[in-house]
N, C-alpha and C positions, 0 to 999 in steps of 0.2 A: 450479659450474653457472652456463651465462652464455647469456642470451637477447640478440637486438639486434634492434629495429624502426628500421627505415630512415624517415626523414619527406620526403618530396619536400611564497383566496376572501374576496373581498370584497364588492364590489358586488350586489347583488339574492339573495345568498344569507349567512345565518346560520350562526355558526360556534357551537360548544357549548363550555362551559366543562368538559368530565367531568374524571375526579381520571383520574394517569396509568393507574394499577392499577383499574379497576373488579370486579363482584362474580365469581366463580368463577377470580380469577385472570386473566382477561382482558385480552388487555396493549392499551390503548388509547393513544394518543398525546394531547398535553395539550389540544390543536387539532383540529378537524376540520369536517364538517358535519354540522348536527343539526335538529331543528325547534322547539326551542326555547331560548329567553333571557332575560335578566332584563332589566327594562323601561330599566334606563341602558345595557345592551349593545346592542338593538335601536338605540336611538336615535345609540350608534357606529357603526352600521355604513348608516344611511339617510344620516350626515353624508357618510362615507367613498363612498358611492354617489354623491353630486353631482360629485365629480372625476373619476369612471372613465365611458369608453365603450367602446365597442364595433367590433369587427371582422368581418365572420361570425358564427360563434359564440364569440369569444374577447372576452372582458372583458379591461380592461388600462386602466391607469395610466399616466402620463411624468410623470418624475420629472428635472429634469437632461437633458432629450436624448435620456432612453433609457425603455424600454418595458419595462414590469413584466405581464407575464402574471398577471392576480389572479382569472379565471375560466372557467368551462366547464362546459359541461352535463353533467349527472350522467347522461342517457337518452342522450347522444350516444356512436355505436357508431365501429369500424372505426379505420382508417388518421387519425394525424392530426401531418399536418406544419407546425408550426410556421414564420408565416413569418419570415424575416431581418429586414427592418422592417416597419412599420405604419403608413399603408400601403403598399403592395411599392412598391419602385424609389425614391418619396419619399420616403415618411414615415421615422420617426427607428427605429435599430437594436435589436430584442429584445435585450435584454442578461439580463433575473431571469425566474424562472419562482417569482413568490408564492408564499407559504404556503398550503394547501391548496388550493391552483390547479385542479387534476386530481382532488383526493382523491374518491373513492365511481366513479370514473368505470367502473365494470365490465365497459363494453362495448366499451372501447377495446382495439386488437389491438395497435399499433404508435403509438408517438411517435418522433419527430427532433424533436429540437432543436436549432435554429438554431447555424451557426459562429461566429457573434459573441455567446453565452451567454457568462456565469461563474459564477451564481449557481441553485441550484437550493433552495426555499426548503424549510423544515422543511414536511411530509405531504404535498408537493408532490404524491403522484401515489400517497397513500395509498389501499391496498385497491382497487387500480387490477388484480384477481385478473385478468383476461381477457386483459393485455398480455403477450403474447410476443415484444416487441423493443422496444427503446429503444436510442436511439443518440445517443449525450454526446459530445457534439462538446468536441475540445482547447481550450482555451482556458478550458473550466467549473475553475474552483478549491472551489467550495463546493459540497457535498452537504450539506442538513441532516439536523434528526431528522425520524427517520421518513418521510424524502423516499420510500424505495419500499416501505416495510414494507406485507407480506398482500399484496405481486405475486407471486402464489402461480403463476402459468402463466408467470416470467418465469426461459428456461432458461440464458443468462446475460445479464453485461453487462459491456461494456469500460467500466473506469474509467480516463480519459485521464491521461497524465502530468501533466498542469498541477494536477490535482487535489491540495489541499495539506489541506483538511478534511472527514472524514465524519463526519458525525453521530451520535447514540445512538439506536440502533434504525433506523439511516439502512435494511439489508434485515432487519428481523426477519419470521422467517416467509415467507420466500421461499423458499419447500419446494422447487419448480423448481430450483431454480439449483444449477451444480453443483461450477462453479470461480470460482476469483476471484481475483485480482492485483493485490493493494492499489500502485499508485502510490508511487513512490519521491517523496518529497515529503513526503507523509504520517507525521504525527511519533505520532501515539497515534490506538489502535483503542479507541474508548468503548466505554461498557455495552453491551451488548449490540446490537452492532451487527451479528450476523451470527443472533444466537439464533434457535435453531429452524428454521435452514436445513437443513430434516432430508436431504437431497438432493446435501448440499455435500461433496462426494467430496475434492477438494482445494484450497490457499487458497496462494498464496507471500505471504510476508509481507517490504518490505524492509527493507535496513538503517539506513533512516531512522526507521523504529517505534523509542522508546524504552518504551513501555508498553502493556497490554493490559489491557484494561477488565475490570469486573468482568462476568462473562457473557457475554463477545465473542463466545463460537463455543457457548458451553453449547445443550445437546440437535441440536447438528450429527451427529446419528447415524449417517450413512455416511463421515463423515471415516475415513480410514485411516491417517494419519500427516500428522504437522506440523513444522516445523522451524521455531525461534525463533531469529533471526538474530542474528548481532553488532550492539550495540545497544540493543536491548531490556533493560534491566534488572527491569523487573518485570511479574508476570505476576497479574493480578487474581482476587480471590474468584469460585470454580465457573466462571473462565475458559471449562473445557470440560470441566465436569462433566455428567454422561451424553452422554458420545459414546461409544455404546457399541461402535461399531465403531474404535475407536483403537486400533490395536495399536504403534506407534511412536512418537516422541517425541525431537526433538533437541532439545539446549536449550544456546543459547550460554553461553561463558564469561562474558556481562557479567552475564548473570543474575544479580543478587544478591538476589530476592526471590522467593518464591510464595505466593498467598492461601491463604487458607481455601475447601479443597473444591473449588480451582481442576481435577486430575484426577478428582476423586469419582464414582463409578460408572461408570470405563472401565471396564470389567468384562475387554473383550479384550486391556489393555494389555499387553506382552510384552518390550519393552523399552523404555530408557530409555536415551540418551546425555547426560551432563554433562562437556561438557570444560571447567567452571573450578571454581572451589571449589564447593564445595555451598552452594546457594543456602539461606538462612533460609525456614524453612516455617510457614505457620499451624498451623492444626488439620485432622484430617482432609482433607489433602491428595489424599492416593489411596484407594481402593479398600479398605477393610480384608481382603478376601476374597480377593485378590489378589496375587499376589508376582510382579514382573517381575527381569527380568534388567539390571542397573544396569551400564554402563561409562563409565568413567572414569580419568583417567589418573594415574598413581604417584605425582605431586608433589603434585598438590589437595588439598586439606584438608578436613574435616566430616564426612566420609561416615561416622566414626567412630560414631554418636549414630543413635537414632530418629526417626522412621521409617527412614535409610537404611540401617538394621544388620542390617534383617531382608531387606533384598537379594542375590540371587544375584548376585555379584561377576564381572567381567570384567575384566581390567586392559588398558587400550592404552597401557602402556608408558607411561616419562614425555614431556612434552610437548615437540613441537619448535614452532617460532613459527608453520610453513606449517600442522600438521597437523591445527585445527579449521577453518581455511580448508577443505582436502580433504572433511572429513567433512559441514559446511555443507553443502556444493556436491555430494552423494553421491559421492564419490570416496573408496577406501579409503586408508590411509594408506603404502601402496608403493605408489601409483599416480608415474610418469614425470611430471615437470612439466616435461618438452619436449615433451611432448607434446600434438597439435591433435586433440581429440576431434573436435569439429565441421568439422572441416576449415574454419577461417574465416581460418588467415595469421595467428593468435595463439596461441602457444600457453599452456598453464597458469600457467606463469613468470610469463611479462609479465602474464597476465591478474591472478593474483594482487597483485603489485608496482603495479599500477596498480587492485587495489580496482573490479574488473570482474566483471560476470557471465560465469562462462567456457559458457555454455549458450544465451547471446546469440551474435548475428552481431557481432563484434567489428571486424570489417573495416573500417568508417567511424568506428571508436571511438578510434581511437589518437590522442594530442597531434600537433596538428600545430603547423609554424612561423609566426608571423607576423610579416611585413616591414613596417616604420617606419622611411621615411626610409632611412638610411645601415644601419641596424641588423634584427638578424632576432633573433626571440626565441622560446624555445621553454618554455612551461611544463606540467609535469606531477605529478602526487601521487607522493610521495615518502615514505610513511611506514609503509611495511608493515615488522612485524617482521622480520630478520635478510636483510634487502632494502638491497645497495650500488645504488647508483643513481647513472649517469655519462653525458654528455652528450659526444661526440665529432664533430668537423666535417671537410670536408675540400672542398678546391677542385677536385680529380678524382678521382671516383673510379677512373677505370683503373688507377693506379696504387697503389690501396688502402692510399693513408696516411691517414690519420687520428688525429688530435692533440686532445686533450683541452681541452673547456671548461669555465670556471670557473664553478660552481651560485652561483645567490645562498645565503646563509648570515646568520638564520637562516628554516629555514622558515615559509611566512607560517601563519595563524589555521590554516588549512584543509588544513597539513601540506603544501602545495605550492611546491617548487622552478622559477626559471628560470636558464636559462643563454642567454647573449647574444654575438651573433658582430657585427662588422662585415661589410659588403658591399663592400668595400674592393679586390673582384676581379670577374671576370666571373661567377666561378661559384660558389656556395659550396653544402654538402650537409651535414645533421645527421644523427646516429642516436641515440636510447634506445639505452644496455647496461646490465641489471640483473642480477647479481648475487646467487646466493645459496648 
């Protein structure tokens, strides 16, 4: 089978010290604002008050050139557009949005934040219940904790690509929300950084997550199914215990771990997909009341042993290199991989051999060539299982010859191949052929 892609708060306001957990369970962040303090904490924060001024109603800091958002009024209602610098046109660029910047702010509907952000600080915009839009401009790479937890009216949010850290409890309790799209970037989902999104219907997680905190999605009660991507090796204590609407459950080959209680009380669980060995379990993993339908494929090993023995068995046959790629990506396993679902001018093949989302618009996705001088080079990922991968050139194509270029050897860090032509003619044309 052969595929070919052709290439042509701080100032004026008090911050409370509470314990993270206060009394009934109550999940409070370690920061916020309070009305009161111990008498050396006061006197930090009347120091820190002499360096900050003011905007409208925005308190802020410069620090470096750049402008630290460190306050805002807690009665202040409606629309509030953060500006790009301070003051506009002149003054020096918003880049942080402070630690409790926003937090109690309950009357606020909407934030934007500024294109030249990165930084969004821990409770940033804590219990901020009244906001139904926020807008994270690219360029933000940090989310902290509890940056939106208790934005309980907030029905989603785009997390931009740039984003490479979220926080612990960065959306707890943001019942609203319904979907979420963690950023490829993004290496580990902390503690509970999604918990009690009772709301959250569905989540893609990429393949850049190699862990899941403990409680990441626990009491996400309308989740319906999750798929843990290649990658991820381990999956945290009560992960997504009580989600009681879980009937699904894929879980990649890398997985080699599960906590304690991490499925516990999915009560609707119904099936379970493991395509690599059977992951080491804690205690009380799943549901004891409960028996789903487990598949897995003929060669993996563990399933042998409890809890997985008392599973209704499916066998998908043993494993081929393509066929938890397919299942990942909801594709059944005699699904065509010449085939363009999306109709985007890629099909399965390449998307696979090239470590692509085949559900993205692939169109602007492909390696292209870049010219240096005398030379033209063409680099691309080369390290999919049972995946030939061949780089071929030609000076015309009308007469559809095409002659074979030499790949570098060995692959760099990142599994990526190039091959290299001279320009040594008027015309020269590359194509990708993969192989499988």
């Amino acid at each position: 089978m052969t595929t070919t892609h052709i290439l042509p708060r701080a100032a004026g306001r008090f911050t409370d010290l509470l314990p993270a957990t206060s009394q009934a369970g109550f999940k409070m962040p370690v920061a916020g604002k309070c009305r009161w303090l111990e008498p050396l904490a006061i006197l930090c924060c009347m120091v820190n008050a002499l360096s900050a001024d003011t905007y409208g109603l925005f308190t802020y800091t410069v620090n470096g050139g750049e402008v630290t958002i460190t306050d805002y009024p807690t009665d202040a209602e409606g629309a509030v557009v953060i500006p790009a610098k301070i003051p506009p046109d002149t003054g020096n660029p918003v880049t942080r949005i402070g630690d409790a910047a926003f937090s109690d702010c309950s009357g606020l509907t909407s934030v934007t934040i500024p294109s030249g952000g990165t930084h969004i600080g821990n409770n940033a915009f804590y219990y901020c219940y009244g906001m139904t839009n926020v807008t994270i401009p690219d360029g933000v790479t940090h989310i902290g904790d509890f940056a939106f937890s208790y934005c309980e009216g907030l029905p989603s949010v785009t997390i931009p690509s740039s984003v490479t850290h979220i926080g612990v409890n960065a959306f707890q309790s943001c019942s609203g929300l319904t979907s979420v799209t963690i950023p490829v970037g993004v290496t580990s989902i902390g503690v509970e950084t999604f918990y009690a999104c009772s709301g959250l219907t569905s989540v893609k997680i990429p393949t850049s997550v190699t862990s899941i905190g403990n409680t990441a999605f626990g009491d996400c009660s309308a989740l319906a199914s999750v798929t843990i991507p290649a990658g991820v090796t381990s999956i945290g204590a009560s992960a997504f215990q009580n989600c009681g609407g879980l009937t699904s459950v894929m879980i990649a080959h890398s997985v080699t771990s599960i906590g304690n209680s991490a499925f516990a009380s999915c009560i609707a669980l119904s099936t379970m997909h493991c395509l690599g060995n059977a992951p080491v379990l804690g205690t009380n993993v799943f549901d004891s009341s409960n028996t789903f339908t487990l598949y897995h494929f003929n060669d993996k090993a563990g399933f042998d042993v409890a809890p997985w023995d008392a599973c209704q068995y499916v066998s998908l046959g043993d494993a081929t290199p393509v066929a938890p790629w397919l299942l990942l990506n909801g594709f059944t396993l005699t699904t065509d991989l010449l085939t363009d679902p999306n109709n985007d001018g890629v099909n399965l093949l390449m998307a696979y051999a090239l470590t692509l989302d085949p559900h993205a618009n692939l169109s602007g996705s492909m390696p292209k060539p870049v010219i240096d001088g005398t030379h033209m080079y063409l680099t691309f990922y080369a390290g999919s299982a049972g995946v030939s991968y061949a780089v071929e050139s030609s000076t015309d194509m009308k007469d559809r010859t095409w002659t074979n270029v030499p790949l570098s050897d060995p692959p760099d860090a990142n599994q990526r191949r190039t091959a290299t032509v001279d320009r040594n003619v008027p015309s020269r044309f590359m194509r990708l052929v993969v192989r499988y």
